[in-house]
mmCIF file as Biopython writes it, N, C-alpha, C and O atoms, coordinates in Angstrom:
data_model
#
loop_
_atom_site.group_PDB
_atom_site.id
_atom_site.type_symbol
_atom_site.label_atom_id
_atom_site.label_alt_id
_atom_site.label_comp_id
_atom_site.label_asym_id
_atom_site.label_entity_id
_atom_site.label_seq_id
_atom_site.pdbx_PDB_ins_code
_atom_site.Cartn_x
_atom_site.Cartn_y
_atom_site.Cartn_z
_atom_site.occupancy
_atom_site.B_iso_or_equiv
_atom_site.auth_seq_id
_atom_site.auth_asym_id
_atom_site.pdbx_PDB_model_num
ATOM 1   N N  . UNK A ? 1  ? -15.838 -21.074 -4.989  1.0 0.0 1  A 1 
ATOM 2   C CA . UNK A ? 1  ? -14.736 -20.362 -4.364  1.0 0.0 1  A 1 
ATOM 3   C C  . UNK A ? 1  ? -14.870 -18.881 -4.704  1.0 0.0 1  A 1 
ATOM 4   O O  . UNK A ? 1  ? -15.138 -18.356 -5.784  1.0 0.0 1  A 1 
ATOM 5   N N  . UNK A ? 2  ? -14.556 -18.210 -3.231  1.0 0.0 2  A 1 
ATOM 6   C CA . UNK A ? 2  ? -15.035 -16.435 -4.006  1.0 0.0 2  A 1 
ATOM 7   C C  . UNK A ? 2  ? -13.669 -15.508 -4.042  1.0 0.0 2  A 1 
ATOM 8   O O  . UNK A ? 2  ? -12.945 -15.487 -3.047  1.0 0.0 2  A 1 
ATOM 9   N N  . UNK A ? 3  ? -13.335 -14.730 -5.240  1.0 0.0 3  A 1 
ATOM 10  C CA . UNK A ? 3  ? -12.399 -14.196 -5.153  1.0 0.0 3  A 1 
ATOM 11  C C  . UNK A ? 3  ? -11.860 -13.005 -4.268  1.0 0.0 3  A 1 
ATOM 12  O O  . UNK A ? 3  ? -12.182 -11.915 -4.740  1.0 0.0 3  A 1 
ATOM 13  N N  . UNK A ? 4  ? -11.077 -12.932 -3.035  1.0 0.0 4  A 1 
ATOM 14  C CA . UNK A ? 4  ? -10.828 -12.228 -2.366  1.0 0.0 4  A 1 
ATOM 15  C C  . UNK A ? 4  ? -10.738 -10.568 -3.135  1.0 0.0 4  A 1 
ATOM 16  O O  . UNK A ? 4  ? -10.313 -10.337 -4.267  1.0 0.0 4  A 1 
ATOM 17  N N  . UNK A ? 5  ? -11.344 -9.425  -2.009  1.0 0.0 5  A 1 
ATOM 18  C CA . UNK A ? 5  ? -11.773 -8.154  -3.029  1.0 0.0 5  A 1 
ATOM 19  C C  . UNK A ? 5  ? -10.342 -7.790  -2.458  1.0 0.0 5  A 1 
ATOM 20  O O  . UNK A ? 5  ? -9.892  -8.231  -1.401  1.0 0.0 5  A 1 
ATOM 21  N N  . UNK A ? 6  ? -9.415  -6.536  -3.691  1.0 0.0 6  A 1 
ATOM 22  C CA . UNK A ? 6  ? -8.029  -5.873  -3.876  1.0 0.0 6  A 1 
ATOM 23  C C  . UNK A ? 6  ? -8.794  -4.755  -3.952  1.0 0.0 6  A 1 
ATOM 24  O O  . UNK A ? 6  ? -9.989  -4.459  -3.989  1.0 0.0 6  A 1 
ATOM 25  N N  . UNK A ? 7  ? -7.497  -4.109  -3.965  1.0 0.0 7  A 1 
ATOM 26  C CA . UNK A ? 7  ? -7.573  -2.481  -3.568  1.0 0.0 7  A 1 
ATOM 27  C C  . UNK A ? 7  ? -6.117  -2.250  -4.845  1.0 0.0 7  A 1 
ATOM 28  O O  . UNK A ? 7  ? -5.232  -3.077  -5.062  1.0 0.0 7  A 1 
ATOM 29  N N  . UNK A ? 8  ? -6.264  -1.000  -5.452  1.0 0.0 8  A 1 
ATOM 30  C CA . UNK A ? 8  ? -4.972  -0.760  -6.452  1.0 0.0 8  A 1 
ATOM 31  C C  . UNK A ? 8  ? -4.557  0.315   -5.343  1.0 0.0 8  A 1 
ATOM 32  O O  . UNK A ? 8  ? -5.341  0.986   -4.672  1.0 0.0 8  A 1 
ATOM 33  N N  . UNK A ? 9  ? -3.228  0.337   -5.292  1.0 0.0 9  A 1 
ATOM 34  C CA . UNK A ? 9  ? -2.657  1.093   -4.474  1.0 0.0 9  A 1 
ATOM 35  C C  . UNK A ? 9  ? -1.927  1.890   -5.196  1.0 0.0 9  A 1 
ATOM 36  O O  . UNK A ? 9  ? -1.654  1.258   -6.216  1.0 0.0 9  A 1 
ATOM 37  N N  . UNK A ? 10 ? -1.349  3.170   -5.248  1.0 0.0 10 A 1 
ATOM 38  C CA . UNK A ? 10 ? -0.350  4.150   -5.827  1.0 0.0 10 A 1 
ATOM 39  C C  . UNK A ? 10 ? 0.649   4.417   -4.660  1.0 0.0 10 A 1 
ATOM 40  O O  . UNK A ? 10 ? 0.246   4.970   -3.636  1.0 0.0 10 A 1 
ATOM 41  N N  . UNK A ? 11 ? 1.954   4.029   -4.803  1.0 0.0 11 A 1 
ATOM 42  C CA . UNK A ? 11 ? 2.306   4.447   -3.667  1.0 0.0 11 A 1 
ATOM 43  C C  . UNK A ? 11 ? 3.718   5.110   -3.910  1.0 0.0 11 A 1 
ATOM 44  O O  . UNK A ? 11 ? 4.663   4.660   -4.559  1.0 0.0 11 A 1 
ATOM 45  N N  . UNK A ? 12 ? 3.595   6.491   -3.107  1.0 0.0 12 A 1 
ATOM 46  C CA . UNK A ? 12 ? 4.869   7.092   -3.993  1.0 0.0 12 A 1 
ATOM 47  C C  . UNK A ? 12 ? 6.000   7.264   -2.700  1.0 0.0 12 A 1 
ATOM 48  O O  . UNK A ? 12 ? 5.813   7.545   -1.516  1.0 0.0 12 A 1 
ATOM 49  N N  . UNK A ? 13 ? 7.741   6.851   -3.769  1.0 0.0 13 A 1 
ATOM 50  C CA . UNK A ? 13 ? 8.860   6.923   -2.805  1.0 0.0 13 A 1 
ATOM 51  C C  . UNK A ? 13 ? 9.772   7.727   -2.905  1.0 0.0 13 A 1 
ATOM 52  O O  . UNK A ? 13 ? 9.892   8.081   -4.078  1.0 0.0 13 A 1 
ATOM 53  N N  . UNK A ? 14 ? 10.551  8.238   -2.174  1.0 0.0 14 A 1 
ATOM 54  C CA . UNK A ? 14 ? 11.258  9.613   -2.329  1.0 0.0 14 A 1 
ATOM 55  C C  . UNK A ? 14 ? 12.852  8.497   -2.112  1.0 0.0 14 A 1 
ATOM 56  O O  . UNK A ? 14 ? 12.958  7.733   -1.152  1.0 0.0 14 A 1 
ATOM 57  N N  . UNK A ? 15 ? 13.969  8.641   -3.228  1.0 0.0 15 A 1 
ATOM 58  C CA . UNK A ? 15 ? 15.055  8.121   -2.626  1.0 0.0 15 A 1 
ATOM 59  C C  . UNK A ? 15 ? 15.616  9.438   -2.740  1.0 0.0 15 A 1 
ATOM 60  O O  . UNK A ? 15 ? 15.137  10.153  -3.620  1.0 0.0 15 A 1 
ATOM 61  N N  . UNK A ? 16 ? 16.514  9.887   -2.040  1.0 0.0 16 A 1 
ATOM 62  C CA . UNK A ? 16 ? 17.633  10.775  -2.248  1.0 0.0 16 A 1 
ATOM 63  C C  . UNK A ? 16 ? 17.335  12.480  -3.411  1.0 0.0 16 A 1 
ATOM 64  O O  . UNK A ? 16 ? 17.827  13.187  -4.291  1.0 0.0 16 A 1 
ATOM 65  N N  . UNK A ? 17 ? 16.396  12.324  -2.682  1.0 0.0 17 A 1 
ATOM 66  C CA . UNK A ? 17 ? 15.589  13.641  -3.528  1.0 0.0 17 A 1 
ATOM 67  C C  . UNK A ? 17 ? 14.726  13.429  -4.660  1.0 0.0 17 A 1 
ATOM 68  O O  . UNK A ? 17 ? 14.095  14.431  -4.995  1.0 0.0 17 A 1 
ATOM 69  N N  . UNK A ? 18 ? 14.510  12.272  -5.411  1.0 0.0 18 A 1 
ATOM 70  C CA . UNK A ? 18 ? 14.023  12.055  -6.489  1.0 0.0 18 A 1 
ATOM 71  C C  . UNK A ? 18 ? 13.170  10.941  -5.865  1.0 0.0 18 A 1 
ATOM 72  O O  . UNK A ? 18 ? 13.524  10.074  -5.066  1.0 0.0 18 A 1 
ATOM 73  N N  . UNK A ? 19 ? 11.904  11.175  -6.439  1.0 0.0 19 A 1 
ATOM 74  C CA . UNK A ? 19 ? 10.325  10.487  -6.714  1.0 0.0 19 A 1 
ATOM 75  C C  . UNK A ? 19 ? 10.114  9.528   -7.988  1.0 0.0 19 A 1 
ATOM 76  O O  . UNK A ? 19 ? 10.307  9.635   -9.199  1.0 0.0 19 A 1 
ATOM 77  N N  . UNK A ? 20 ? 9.559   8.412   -7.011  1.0 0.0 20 A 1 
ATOM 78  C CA . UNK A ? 20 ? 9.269   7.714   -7.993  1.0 0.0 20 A 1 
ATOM 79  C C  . UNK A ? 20 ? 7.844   6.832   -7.714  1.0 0.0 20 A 1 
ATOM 80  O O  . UNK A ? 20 ? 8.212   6.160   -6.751  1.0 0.0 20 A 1 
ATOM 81  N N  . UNK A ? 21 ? 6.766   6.522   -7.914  1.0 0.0 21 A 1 
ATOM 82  C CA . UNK A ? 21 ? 6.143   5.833   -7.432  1.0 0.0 21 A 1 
ATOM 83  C C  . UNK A ? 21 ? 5.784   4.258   -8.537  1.0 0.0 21 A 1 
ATOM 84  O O  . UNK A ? 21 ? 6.317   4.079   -9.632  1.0 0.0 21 A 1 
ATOM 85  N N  . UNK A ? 22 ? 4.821   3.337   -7.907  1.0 0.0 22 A 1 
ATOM 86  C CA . UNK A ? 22 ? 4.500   1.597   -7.733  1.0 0.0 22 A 1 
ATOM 87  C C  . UNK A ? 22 ? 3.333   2.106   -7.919  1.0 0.0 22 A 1 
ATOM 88  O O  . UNK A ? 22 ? 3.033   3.260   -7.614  1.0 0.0 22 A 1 
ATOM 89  N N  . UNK A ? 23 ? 2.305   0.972   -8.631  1.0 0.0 23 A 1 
ATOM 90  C CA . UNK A ? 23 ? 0.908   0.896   -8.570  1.0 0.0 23 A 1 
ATOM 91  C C  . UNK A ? 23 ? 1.151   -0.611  -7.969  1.0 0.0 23 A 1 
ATOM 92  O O  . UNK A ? 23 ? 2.158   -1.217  -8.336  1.0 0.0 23 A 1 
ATOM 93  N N  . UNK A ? 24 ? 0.351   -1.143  -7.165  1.0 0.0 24 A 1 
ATOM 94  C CA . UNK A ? 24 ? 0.263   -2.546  -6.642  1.0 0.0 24 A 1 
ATOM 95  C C  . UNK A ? 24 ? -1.315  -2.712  -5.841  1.0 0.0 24 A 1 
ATOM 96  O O  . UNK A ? 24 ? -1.887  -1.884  -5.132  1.0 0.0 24 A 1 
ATOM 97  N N  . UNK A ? 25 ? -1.692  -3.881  -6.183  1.0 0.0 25 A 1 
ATOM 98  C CA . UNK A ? 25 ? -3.035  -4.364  -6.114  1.0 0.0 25 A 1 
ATOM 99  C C  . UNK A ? 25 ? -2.758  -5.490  -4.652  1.0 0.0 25 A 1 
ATOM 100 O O  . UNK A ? 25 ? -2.100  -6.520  -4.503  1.0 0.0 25 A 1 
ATOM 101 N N  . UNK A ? 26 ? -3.908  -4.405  -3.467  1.0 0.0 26 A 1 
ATOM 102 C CA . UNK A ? 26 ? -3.259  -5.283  -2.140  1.0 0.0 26 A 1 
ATOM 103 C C  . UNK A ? 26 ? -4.138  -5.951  -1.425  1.0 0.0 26 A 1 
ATOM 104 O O  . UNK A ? 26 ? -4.943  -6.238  -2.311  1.0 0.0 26 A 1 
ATOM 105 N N  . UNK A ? 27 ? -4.472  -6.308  -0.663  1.0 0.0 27 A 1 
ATOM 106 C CA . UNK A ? 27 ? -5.811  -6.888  0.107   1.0 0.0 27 A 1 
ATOM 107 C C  . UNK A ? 27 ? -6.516  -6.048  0.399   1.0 0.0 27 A 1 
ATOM 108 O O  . UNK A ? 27 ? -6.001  -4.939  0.534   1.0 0.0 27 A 1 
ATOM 109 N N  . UNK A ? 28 ? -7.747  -6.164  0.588   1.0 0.0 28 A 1 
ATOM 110 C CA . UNK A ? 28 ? -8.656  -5.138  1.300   1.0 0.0 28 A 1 
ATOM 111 C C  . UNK A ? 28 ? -9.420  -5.373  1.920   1.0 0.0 28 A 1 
ATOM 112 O O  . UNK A ? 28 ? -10.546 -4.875  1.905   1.0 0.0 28 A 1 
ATOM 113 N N  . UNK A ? 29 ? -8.967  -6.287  2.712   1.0 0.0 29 A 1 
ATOM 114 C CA . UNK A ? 29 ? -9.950  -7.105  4.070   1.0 0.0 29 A 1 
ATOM 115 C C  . UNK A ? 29 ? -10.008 -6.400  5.150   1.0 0.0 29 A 1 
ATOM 116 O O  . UNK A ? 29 ? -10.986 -6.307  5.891   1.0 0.0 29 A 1 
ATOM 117 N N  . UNK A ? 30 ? -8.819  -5.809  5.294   1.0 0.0 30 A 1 
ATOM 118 C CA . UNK A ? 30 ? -8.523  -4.973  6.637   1.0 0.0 30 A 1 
ATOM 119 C C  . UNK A ? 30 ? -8.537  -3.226  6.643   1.0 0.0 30 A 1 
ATOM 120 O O  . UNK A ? 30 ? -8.613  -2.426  7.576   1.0 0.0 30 A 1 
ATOM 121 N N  . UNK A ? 31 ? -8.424  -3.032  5.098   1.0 0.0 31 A 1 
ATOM 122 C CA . UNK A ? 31 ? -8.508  -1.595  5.425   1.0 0.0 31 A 1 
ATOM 123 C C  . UNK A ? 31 ? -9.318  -0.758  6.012   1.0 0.0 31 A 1 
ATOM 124 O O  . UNK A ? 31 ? -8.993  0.390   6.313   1.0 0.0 31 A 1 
ATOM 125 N N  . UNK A ? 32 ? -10.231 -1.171  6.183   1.0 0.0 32 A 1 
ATOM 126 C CA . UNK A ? 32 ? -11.119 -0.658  7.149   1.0 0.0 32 A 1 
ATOM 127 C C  . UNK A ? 32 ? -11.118 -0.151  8.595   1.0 0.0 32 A 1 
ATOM 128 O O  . UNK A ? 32 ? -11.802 0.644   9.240   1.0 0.0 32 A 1 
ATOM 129 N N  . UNK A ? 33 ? -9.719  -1.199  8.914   1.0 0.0 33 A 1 
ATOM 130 C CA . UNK A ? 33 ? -9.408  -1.110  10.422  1.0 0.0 33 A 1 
ATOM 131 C C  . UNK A ? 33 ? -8.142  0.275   10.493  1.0 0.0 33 A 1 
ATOM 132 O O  . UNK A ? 33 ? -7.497  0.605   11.489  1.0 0.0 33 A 1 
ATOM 133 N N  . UNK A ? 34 ? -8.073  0.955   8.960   1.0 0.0 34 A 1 
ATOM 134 C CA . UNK A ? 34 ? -6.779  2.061   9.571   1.0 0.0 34 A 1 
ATOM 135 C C  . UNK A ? 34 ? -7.382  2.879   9.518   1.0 0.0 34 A 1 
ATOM 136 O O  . UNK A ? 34 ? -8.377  2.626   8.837   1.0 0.0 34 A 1 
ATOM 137 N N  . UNK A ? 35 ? -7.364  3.956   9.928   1.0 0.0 35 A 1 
ATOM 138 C CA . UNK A ? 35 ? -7.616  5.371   9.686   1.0 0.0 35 A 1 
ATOM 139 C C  . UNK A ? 35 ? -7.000  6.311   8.266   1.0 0.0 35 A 1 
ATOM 140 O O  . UNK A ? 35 ? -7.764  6.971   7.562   1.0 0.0 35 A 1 
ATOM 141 N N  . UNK A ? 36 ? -5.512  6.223   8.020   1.0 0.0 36 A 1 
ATOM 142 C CA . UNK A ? 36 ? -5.119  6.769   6.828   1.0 0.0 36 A 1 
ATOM 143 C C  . UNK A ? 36 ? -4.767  5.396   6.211   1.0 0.0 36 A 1 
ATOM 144 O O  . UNK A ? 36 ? -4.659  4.435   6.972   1.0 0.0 36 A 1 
ATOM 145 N N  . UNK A ? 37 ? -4.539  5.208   4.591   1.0 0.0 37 A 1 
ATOM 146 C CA . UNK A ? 37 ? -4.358  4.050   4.137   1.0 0.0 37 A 1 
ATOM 147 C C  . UNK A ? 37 ? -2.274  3.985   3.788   1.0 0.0 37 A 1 
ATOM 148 O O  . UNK A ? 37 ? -1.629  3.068   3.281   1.0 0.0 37 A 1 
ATOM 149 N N  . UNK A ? 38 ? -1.873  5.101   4.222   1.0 0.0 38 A 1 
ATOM 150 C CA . UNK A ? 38 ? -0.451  4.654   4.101   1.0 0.0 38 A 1 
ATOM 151 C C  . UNK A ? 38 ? -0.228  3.759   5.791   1.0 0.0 38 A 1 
ATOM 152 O O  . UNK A ? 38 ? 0.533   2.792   5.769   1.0 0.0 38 A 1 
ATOM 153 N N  . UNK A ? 39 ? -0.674  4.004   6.695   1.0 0.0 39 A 1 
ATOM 154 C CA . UNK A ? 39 ? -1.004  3.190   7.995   1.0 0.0 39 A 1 
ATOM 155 C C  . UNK A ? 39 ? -1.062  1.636   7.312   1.0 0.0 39 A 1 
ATOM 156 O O  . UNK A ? 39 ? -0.263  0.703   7.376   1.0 0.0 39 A 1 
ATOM 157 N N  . UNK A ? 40 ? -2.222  1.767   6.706   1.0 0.0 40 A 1 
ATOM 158 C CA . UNK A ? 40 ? -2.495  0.233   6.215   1.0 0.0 40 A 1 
ATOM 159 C C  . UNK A ? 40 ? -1.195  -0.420  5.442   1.0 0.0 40 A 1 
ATOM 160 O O  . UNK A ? 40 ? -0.685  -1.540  5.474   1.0 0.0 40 A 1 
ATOM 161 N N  . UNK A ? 41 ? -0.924  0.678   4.801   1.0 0.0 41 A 1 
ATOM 162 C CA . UNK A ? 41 ? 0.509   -0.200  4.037   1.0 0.0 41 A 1 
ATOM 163 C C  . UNK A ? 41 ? 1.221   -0.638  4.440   1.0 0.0 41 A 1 
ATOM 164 O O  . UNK A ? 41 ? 1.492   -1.833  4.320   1.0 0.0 41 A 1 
ATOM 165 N N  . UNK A ? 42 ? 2.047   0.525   5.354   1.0 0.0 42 A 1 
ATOM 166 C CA . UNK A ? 42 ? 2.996   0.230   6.586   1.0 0.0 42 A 1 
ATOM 167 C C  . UNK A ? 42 ? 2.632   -1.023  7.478   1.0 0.0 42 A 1 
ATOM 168 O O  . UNK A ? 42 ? 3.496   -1.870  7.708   1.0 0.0 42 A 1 
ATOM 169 N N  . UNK A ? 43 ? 1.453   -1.130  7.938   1.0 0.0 43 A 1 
ATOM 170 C CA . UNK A ? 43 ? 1.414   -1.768  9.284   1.0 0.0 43 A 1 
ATOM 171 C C  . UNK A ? 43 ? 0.858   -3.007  8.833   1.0 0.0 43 A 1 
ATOM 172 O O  . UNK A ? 43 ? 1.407   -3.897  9.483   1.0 0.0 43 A 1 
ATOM 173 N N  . UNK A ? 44 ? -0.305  -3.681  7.706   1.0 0.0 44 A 1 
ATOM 174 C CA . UNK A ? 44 ? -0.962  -4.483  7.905   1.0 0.0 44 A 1 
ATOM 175 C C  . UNK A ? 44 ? 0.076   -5.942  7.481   1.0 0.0 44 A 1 
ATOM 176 O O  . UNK A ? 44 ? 0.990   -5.976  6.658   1.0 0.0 44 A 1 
ATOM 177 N N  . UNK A ? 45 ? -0.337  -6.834  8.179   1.0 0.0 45 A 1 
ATOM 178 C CA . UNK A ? 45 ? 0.429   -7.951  8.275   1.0 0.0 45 A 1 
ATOM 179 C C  . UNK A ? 45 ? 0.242   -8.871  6.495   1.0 0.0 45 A 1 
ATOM 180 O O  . UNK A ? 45 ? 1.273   -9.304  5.980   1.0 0.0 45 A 1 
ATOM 181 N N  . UNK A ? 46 ? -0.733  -9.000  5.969   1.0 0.0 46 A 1 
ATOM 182 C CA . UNK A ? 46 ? -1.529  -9.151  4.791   1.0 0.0 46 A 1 
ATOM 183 C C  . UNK A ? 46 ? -1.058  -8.846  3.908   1.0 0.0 46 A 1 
ATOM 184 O O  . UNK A ? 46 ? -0.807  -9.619  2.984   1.0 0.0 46 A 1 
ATOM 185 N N  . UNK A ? 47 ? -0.713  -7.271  3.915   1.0 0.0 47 A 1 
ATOM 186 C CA . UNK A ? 47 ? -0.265  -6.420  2.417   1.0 0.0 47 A 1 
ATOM 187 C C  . UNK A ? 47 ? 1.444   -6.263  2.862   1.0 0.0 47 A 1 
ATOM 188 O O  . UNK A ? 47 ? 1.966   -5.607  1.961   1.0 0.0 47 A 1 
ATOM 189 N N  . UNK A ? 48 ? 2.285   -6.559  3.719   1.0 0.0 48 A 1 
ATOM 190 C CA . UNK A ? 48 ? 3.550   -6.715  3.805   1.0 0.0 48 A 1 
ATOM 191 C C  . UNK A ? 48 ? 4.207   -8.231  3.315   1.0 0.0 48 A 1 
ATOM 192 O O  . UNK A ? 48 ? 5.314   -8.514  2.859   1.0 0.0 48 A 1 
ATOM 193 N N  . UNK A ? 49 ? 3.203   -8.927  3.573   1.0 0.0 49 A 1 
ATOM 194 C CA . UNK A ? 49 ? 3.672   -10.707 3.505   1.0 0.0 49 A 1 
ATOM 195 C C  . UNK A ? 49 ? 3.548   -10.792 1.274   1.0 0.0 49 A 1 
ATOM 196 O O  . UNK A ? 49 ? 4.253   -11.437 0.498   1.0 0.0 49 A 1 
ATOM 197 N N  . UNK A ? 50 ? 2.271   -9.766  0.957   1.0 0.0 50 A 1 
ATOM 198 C CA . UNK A ? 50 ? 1.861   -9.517  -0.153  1.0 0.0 50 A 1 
ATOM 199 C C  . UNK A ? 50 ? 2.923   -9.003  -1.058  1.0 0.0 50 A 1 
ATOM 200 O O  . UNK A ? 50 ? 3.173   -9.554  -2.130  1.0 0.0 50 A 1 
ATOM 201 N N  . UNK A ? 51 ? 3.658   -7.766  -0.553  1.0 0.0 51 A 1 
ATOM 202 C CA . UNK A ? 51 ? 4.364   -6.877  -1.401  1.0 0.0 51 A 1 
ATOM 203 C C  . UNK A ? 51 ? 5.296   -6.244  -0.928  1.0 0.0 51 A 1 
ATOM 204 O O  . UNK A ? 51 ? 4.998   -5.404  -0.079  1.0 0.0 51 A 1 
ATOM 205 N N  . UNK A ? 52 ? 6.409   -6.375  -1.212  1.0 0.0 52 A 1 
ATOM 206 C CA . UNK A ? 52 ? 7.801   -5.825  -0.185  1.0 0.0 52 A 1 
ATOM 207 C C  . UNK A ? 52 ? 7.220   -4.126  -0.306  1.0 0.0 52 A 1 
ATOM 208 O O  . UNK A ? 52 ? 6.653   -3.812  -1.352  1.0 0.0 52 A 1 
ATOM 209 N N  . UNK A ? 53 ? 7.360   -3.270  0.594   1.0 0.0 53 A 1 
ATOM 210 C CA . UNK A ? 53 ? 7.032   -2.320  0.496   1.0 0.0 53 A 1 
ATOM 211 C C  . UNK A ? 53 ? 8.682   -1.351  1.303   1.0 0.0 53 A 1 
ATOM 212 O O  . UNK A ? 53 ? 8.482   -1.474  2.512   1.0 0.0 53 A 1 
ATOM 213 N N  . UNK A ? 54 ? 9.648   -0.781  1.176   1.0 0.0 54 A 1 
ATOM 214 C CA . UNK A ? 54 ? 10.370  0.054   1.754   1.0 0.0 54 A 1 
ATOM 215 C C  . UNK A ? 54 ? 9.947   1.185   2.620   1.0 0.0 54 A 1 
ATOM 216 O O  . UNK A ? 54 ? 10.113  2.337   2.217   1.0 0.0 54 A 1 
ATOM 217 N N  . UNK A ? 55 ? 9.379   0.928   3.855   1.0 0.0 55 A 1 
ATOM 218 C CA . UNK A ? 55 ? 8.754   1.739   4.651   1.0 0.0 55 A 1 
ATOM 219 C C  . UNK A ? 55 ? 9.402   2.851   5.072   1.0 0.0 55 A 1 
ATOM 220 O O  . UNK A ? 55 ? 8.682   3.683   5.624   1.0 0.0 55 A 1 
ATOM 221 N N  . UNK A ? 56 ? 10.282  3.048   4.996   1.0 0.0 56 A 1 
ATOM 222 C CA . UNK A ? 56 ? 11.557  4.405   5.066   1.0 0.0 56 A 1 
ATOM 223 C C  . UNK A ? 56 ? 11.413  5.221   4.103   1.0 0.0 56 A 1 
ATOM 224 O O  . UNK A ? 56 ? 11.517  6.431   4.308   1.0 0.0 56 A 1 
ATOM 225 N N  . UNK A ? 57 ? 11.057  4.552   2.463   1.0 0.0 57 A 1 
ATOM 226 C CA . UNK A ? 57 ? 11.087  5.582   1.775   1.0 0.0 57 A 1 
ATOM 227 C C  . UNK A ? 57 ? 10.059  5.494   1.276   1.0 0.0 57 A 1 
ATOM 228 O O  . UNK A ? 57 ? 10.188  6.039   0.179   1.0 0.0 57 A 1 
ATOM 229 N N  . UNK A ? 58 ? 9.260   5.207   1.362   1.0 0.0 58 A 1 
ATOM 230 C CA . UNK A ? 58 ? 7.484   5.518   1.292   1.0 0.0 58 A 1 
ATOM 231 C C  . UNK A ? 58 ? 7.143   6.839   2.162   1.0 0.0 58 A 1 
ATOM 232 O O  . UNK A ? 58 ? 7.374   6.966   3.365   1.0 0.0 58 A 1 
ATOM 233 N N  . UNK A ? 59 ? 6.420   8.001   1.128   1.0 0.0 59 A 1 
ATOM 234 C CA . UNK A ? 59 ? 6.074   8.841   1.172   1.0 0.0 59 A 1 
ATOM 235 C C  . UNK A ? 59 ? 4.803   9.160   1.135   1.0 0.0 59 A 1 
ATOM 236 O O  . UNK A ? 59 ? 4.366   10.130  1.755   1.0 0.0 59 A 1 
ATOM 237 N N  . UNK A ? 60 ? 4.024   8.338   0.362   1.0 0.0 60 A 1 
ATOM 238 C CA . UNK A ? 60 ? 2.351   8.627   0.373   1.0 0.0 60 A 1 
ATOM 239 C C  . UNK A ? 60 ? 2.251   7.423   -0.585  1.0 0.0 60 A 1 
ATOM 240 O O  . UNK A ? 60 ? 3.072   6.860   -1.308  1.0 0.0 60 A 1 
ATOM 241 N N  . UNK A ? 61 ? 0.580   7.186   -0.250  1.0 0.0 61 A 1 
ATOM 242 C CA . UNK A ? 61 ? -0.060  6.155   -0.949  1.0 0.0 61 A 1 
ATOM 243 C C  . UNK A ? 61 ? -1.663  6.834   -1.126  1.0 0.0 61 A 1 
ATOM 244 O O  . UNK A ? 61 ? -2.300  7.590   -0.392  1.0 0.0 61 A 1 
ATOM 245 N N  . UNK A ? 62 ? -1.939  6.290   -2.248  1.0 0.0 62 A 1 
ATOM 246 C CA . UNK A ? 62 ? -2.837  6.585   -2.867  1.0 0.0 62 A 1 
ATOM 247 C C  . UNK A ? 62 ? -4.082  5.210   -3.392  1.0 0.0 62 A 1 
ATOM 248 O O  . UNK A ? 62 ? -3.725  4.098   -3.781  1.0 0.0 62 A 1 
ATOM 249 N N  . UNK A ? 63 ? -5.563  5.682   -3.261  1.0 0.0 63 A 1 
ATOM 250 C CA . UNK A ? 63 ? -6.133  4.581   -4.152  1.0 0.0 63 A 1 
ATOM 251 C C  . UNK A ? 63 ? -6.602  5.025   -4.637  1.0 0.0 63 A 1 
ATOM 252 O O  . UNK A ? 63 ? -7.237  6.038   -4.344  1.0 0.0 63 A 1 
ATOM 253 N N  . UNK A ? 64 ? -6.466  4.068   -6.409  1.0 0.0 64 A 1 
ATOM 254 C CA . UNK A ? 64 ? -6.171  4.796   -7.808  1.0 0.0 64 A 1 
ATOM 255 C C  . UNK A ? 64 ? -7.566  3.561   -8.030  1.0 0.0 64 A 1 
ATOM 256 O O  . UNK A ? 64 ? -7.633  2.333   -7.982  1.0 0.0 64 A 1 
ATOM 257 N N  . UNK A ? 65 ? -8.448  4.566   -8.260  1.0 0.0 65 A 1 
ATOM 258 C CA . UNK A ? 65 ? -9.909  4.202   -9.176  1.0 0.0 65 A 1 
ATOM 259 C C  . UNK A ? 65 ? -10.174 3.880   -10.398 1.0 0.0 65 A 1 
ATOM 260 O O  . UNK A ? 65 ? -11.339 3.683   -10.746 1.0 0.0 65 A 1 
#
């Protein structure tokens, strides 16, 4: 059995003027298919079913090496 390859994600949220960001480890089967990787966060069906993500207050995402 082969272990599906992750991606660490940084992803930072703005509530009400103040920043805060999540590190979260997401699929990376599909990233390939976005162009920017906050796209991928937002949109992919995979890493939403994966990790509640608040797409309103998601501000940027990052992958942290």
């Amino acid at each position: 059995m082969s272990k599906k390859k992750s991606v660490r994600v940084r992803l930072l949220f703005v509530d009400d003027g103040s920043y805060h960001h999540e590190e979260v480890d997401l699929p990376a089967d599909s990233l390939d298919q976005y162009e920017r990787l906050i796209d991928f966060v937002r949109e992919d069906d995979d890493v939403l079913r994966r990790a509640h993500v608040d797409v309103d207050r998601l501000c940027a995402a990052y992958l942290v090496e």
